[in-house]
C-alpha positions in Angstrom: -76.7 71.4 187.4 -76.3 67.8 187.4 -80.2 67.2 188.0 -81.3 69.7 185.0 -79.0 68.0 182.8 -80.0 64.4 184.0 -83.4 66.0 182.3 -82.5 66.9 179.4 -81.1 63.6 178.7 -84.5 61.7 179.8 -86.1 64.1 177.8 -84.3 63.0 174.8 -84.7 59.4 175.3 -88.3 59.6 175.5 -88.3 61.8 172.2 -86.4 58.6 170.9 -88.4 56.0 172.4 -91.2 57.9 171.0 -90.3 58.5 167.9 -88.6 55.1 167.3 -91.0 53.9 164.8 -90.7 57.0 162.7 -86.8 57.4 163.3 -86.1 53.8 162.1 -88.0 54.0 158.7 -85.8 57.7 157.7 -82.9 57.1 155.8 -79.8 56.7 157.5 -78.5 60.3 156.6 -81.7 61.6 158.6 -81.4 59.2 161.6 -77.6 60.5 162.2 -79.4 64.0 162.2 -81.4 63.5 164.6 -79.1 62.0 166.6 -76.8 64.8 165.7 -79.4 67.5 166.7 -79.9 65.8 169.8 -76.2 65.6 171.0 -75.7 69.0 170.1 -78.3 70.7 172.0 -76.9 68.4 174.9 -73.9 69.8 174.6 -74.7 73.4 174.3 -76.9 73.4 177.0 -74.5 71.7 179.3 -72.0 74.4 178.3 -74.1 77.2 179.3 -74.9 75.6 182.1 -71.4 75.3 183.1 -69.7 78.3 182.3 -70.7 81.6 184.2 -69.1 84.0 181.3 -70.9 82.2 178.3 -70.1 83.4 174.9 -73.2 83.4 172.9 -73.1 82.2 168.9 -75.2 85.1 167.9 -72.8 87.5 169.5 -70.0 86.1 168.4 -71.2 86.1 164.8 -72.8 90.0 165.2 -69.2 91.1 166.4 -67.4 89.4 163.2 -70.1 90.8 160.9 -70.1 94.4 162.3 -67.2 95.7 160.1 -69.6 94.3 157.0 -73.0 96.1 158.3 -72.9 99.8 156.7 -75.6 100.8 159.5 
């Protein structure tokens, strides 16, 4: 787990090293949302790479919406 995590994060700092140019002339409310996005995917990936009984958002949010769904 520890390797396929390790590659995530290279991953992302090659996107930033990349991408530095570009990232530095956003404005500063896009920068923190790509640095948002990033850390966010790390962290959702590293939970479901953790966990062996992972609770998916799209299930979650189909069971709280089937009382709503007339179908």
């Amino acid at each position: 787990m520890i390797s396929i995590l390790l590659i995530y994060i290279v991953a992302a700092v090659i996107i930033l090293a990349v991408d530095h140019k570009v990232i530095r002339n956003l404005p500063k409310v896009n920068r923190w949302f790509t640095y948002l996005f990033l850390l966010c995917g790390m962290a959702i990936f590293t939970y479901s790479l953790q966990f062996r009984h992972v609770v998916y958002a799209t299930v979650w949010l189909g069971n709280w919406l089937k009382p709503l769904v007339p179908f």
